[in-house]
C-alpha positions as CSV (number, residue, x, y, z in Angstrom):
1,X,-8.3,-7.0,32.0
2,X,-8.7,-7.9,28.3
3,X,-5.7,-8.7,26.5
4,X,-6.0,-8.6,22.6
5,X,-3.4,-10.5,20.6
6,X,-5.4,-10.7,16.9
7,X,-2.5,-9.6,14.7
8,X,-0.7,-12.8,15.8
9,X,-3.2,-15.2,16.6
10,X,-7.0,-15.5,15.6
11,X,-7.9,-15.7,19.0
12,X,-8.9,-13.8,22.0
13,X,-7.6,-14.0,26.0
14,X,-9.9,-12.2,28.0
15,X,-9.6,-12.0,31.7
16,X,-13.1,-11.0,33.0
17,X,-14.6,-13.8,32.1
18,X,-11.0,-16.5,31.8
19,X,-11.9,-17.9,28.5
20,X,-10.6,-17.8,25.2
21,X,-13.0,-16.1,22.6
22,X,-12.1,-17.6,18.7
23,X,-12.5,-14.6,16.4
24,X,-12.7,-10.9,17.2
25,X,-16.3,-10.5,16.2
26,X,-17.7,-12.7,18.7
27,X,-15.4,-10.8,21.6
28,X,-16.7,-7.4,20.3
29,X,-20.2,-9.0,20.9
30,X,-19.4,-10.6,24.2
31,X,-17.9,-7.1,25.2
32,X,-19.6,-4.6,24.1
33,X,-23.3,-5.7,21.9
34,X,-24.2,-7.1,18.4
35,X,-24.0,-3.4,16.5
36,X,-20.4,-3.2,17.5
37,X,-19.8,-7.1,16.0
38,X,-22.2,-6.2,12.7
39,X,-19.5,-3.0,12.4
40,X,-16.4,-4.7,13.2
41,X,-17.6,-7.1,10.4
42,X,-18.6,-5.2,8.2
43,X,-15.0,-3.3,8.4
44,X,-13.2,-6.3,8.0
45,X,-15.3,-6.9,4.8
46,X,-14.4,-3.7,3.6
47,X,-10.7,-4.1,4.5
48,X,-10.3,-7.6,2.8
49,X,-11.9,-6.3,-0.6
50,X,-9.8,-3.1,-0.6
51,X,-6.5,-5.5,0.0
52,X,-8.1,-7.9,-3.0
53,X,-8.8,-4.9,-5.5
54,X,-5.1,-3.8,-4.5
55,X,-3.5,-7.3,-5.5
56,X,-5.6,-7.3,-8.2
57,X,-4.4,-4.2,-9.5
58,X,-1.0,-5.0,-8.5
59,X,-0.5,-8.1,-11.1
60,X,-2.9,-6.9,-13.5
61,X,-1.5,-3.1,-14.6
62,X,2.0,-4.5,-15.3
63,X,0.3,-7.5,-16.8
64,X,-1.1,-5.3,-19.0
65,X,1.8,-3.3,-19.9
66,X,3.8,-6.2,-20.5
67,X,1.0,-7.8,-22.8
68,X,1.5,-4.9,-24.6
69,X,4.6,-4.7,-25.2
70,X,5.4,-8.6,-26.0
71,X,2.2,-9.3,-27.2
72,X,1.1,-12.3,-25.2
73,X,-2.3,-12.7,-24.0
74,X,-3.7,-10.4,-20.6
75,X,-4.2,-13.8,-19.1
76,X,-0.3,-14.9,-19.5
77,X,0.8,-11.7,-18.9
78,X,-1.1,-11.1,-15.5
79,X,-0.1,-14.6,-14.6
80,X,3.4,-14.7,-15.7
81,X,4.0,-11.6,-13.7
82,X,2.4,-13.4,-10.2
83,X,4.6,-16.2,-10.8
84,X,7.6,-13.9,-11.2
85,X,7.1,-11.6,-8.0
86,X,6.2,-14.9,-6.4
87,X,9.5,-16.8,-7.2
88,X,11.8,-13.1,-6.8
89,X,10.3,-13.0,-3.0
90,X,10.9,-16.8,-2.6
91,X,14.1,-16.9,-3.9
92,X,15.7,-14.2,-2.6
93,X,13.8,-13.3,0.4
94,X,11.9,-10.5,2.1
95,X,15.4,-9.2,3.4
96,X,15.9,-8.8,-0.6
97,X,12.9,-7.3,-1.6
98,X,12.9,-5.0,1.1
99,X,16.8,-3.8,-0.1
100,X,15.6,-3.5,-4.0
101,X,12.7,-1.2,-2.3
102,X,15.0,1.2,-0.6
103,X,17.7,0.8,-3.9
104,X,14.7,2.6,-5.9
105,X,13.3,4.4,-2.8
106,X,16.9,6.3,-3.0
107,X,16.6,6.4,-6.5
108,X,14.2,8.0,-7.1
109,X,14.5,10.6,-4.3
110,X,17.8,11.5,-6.3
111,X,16.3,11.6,-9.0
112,X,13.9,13.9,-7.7
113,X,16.9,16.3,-6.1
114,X,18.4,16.3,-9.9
115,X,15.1,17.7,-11.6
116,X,15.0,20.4,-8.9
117,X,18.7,21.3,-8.2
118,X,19.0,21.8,-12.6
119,X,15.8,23.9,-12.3
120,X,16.3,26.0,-9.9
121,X,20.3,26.3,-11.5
122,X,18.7,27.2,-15.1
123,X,15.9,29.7,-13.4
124,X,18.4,31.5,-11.2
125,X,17.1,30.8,-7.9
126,X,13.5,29.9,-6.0
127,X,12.4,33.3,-6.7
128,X,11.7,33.1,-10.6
129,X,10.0,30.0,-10.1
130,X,7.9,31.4,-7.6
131,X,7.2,34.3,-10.1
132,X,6.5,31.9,-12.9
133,X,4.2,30.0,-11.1
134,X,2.0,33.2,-9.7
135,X,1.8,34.8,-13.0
136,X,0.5,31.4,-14.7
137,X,-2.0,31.2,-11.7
138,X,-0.5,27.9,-9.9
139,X,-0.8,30.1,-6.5
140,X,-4.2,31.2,-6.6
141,X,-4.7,28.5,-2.9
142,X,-1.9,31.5,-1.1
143,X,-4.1,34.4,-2.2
């Protein structure tokens, strides 16, 4: 029995052969061969530059926006913003970010309820919009 406890520790218990293996690629070599350690790799690889690009994006677009709008440098903006997230999740917690999320999660799902109760109010019903959008060909995919 093989017991795999990587999203906690970066270490390995296995039980056929009672010793502890240090990183998952060398247990996917020991268990199974060196392809399936070279993919496993290469996976992670992929996975860790996907999450960079993402954090990149994540400070640099409202960076941006703010540099913009203030006219600071991209630089300050993109850093000022890092250090701001930073200190708002320090200071108030994760139990604070997590309630702002699902403040605007509800928000905007009102928000989205609004724009589609007054619509269908001012049309009359789901069955002009439906007619609307087949005559200006937005349900060609039902055809």
């Amino acid at each position: 029995m093989t017991v795999s406890v990587s999203t906690q520790f970066p270490f390995t218990v296995s039980g056929k052969e009672n010793h502890i293996v240090s990183y998952e690629d060398r247990y996917l070599e020991l268990r199974y061969n060196k392809y399936m350690r070279l993919l496993g790799t290469m996976m992670f690889m992929t996975l860790t530059a996907n999450i960079i690009y993402w954090y990149c994006n994540l400070f640099s677009i409202p960076g941006f926006e703010s540099s913009v709008f203030t006219g600071f440098q991209l630089w300050g903006s993109v850093v000022t913003t890092g250090l701001v997230c930073t200190f708002y999740c320090t200071l108030g917690g994760l139990k604070a970010v997590v309630w702002t999320d699902v403040f605007q999660f509800l928000l905007m799902i009102g928000g989205f309820l609004a724009v589609i109760i007054r619509t269908v109010v001012i049309k009359g019903g789901f069955g002009p919009i439906i007619d609307d959008a087949r005559r200006g060909g937005r349900l060609r995919y039902w055809e």
